[in-house]
C-alpha positions in Angstrom: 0.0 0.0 0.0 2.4 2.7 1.0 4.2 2.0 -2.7 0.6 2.6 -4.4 0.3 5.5 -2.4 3.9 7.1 -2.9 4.0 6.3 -6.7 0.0 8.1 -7.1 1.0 10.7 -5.2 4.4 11.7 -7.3 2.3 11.3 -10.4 -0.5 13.9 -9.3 1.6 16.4 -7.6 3.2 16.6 -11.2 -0.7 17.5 -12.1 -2.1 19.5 -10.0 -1.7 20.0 -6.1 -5.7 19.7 -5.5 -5.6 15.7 -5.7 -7.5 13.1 -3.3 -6.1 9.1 -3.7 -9.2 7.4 -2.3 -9.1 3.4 -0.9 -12.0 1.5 -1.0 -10.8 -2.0 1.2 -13.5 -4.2 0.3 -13.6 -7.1 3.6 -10.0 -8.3 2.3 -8.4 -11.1 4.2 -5.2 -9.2 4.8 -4.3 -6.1 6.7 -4.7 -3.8 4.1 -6.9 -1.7 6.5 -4.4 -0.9 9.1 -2.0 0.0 5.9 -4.4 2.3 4.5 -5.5 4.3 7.6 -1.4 5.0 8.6 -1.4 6.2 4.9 -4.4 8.7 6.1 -2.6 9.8 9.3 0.4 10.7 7.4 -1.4 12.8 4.7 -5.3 14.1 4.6 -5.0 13.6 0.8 -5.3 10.0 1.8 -9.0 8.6 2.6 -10.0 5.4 2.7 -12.9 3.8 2.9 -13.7 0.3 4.6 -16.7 -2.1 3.9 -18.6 -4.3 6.1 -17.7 -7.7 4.2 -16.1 -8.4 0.9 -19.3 -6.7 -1.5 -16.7 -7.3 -4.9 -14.9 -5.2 -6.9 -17.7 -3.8 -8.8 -19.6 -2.7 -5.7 -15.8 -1.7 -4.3 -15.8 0.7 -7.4 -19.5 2.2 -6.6 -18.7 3.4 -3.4 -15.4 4.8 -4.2 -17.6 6.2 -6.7 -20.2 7.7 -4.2 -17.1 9.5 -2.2 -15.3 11.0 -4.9 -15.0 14.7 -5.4 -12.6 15.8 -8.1 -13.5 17.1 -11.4 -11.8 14.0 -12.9 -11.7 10.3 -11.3 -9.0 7.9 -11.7 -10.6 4.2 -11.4 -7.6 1.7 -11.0 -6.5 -1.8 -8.9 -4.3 -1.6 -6.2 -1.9 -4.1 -7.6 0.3 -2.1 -9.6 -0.7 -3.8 -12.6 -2.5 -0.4 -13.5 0.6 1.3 -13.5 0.7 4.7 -11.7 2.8 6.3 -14.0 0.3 6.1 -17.0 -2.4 8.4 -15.3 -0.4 11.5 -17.1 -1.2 10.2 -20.1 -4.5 9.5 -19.5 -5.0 13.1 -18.3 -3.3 14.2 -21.1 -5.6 12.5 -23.5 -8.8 13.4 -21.8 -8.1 17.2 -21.7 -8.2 17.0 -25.3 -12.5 16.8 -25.2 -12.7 13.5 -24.0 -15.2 12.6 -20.8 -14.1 8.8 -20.9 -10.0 7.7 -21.6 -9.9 4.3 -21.0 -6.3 2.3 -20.5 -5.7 -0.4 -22.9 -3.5 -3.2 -22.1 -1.1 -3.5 -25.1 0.9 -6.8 -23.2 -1.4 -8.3 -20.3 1.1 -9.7 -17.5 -1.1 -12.1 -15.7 -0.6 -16.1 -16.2 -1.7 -18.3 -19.3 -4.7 -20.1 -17.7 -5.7 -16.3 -16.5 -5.6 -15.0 -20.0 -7.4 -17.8 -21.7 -10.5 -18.2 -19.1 -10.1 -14.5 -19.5 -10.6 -14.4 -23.2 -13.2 -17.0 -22.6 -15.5 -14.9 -20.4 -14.7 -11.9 -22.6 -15.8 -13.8 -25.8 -19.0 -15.1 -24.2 -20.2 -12.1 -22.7 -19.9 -10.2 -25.1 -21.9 -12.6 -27.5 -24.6 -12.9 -25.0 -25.1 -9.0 -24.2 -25.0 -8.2 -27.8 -22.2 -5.8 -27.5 -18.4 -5.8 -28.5 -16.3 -6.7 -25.5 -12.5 -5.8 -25.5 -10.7 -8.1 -23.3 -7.6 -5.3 -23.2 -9.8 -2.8 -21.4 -10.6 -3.1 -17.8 -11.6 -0.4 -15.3 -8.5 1.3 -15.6 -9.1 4.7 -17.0 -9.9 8.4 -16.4 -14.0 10.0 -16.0 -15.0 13.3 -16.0 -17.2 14.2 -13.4 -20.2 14.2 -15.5 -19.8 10.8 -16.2 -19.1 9.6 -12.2 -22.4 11.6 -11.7 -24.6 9.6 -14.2 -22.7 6.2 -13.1 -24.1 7.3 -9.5 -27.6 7.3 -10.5 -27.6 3.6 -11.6 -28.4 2.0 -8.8 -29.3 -1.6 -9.9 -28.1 -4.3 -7.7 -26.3 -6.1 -9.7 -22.7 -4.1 -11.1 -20.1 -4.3 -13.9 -18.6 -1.3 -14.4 -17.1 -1.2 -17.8 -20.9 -2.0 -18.7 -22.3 1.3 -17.4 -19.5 3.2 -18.2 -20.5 1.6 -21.9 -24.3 2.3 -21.7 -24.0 6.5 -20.4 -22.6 7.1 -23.3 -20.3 10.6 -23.2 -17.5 10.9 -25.7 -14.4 8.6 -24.8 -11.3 6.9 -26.2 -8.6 4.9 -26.0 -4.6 4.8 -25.2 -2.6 2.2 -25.0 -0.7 1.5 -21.8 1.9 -1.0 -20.0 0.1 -3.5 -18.2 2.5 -4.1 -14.9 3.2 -7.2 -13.1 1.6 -8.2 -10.2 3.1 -6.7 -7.0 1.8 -8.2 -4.3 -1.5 -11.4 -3.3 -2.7 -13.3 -6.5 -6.1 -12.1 -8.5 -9.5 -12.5 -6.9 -10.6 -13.9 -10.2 -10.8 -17.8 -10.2 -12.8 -19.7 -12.9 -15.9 -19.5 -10.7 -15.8 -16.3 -10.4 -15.7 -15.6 -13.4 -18.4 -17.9 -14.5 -20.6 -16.3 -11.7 -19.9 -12.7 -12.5 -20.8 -13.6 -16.7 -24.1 -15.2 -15.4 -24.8 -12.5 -13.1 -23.9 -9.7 -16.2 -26.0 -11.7 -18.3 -29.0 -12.1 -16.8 -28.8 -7.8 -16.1 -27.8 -6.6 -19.4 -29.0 -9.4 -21.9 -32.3 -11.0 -23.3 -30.3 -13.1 -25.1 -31.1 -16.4 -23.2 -35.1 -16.0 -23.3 -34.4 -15.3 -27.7 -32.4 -18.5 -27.0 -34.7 -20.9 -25.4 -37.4 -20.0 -28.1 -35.7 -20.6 -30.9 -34.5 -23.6 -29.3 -38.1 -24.5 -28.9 -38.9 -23.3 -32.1 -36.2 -25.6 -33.5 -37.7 -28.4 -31.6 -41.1 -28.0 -32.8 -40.2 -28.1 -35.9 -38.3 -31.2 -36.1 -40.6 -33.1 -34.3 -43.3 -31.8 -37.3 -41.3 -32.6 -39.8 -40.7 -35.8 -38.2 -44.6 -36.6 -37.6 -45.1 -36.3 -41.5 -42.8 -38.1 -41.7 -43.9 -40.9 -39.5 -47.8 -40.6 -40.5 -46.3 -41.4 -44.5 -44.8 -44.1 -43.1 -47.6 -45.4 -41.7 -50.1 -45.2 -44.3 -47.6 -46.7 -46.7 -47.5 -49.8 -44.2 -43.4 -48.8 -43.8 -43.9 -49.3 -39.6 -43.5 -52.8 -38.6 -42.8 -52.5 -34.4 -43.6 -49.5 -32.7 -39.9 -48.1 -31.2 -39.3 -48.6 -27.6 -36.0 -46.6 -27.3 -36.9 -43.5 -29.8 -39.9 -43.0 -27.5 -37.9 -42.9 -24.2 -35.6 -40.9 -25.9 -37.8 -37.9 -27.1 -39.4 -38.2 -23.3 -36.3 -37.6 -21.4 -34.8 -35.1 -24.3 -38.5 -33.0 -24.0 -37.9 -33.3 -20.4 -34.7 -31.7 -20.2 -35.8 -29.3 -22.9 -38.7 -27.7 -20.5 -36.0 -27.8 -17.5 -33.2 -25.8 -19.0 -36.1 -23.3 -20.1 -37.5 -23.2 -16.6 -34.1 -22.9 -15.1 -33.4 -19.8 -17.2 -36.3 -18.2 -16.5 -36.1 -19.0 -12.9 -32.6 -17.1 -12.6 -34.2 -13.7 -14.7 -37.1 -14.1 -11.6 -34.4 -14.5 -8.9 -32.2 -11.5 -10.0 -35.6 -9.9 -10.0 -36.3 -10.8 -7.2 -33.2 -9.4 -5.6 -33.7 -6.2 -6.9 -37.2 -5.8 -5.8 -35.1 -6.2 -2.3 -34.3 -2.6 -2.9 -30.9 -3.4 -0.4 -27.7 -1.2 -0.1 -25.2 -1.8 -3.0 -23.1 -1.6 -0.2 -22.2 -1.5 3.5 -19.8 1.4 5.1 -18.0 0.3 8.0 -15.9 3.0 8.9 -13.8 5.8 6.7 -10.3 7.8 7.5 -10.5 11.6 6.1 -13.8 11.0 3.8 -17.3 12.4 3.7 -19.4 11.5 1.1 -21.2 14.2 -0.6 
């Protein structure tokens, strides 16, 4: 922590001297809470923010979010693969007109099996939510005000934030940047994980399944039409001999999965309904050093 902090700071004072560095600890299992608040105690630019329980990153994000003041917001990991030393050029960029500059990874640095579940997840969500995902781009990048303000009025319980940074809209680009190696800990993001956060950004951001399931159905139907013609020709022409055993357990228990995958999809769209309709806190603050929210 006190190397994130040193390196943010030399960048910004280079910038301007009105900076804040804001940490969100989201319930981690290490001591990065008692690192954070001797950051604050050393210098009120520092604030940090703790939460009840490990929410996820997304969440982490939203309330870092909520808190921050400046006219332009720095989202980034505390890793030092987001490299410090490439917010100048993002504030370079975005001074040019731009209300979104988002870092693109020219080199990722993270493991094989990382990359390819990585480019896995990326692949399939974005041909599930309909919309171009670019696995070089994570949250890493630099938001004008206007754009943290709109992000603050989505509410919805369940968050991805390159998503909503995607659907305000605004004017944004691109530049490419050094993707670091990892400092310190190992990622958050197992193959479960990542398989549960697709689902979950599915299921808020896509009616892809449901077009799915009926043209599955519709698929279905009309095979089994085409296939009753061509049974009932069969039979006038006297072509059935024995009735079959095996193709008619067979079209039961393939039916019968049929009509449980389609209730099991609609099932999850009604559960993540149902946790909205909870109307619950994104989040849960448990206690902050130097920051007020606004």
């Amino acid at each position: 922590m006190p190397q994130l902090v040193a390196q943010v700071r030399e960048v910004l004072e280079k910038i301007t001297a009105d900076f804040e560095i804001l940490l969100v600890e989201d319930g981690g299992p290490d001591q990065s809470w008692t690192a954070i608040a001797a950051e604050a105690r050393k210098d009120k630019r520092v604030k940090g923010i703790k939460l009840s329980r490990n929410f996820g990153q997304h969440y982490a994000i939203t309330a870092g979010l909520d808190y921050a003041k400046g006219r332009w917001v720095v989202v980034m990991d505390c890793d030092l693969q987001d490299r410090p030393s490439e917010i100048a050029a993002l504030y370079q960029k975005a001074v040019e007109g731009y209300d979104i500059v988002l870092a693109r990874r020219m080199a990722r640095k993270d493991g094989l099996l990382k990359r390819m579940y990585s480019r896995a997840f990326y692949r399939t969500l974005g041909y599930l939510t309909g919309s171009r995902q670019d696995e070089s781009i994570a949250n890493f990048g630099i938001y004008s005000h206007k754009v943290v303000e709109a992000i603050r009025t989505m509410r919805e319980p369940i968050r991805y934030f390159p998503t909503m940074v995607r659907w305000v809209g605004f004017r944004q680009t691109k530049v490419d940047v050094v993707h670091g190696e990892r400092e310190t800990g190992r990622s958050a993001y197992n193959f479960r994980k990542m398989l549960r956060l697709a689902k979950d950004i599915i299921l808020a951001n896509s009616e892809r399944p449901i077009y799915a399931i009926v043209g599955i159905g519709f698929i279905v139907s009309l095979v089994s039409f085409i296939a009753g013609i061509v049974v009932a020709i069969q039979y006038f022409l006297h072509k059935i001999q024995v009735a079959g055993y095996t193709s008619l357990i067979l079209s039961v228990w393939f039916l019968s999965g049929l009509i449980i995958m389609i209730l099991g999809v609609i099932g999850l769209y009604l559960g993540k309904t149902f946790e909205a309709v909870k109307d619950r806190p994104i989040y849960i603050i448990d206690q902050t050093v130097n920051a007020t929210e606004d």
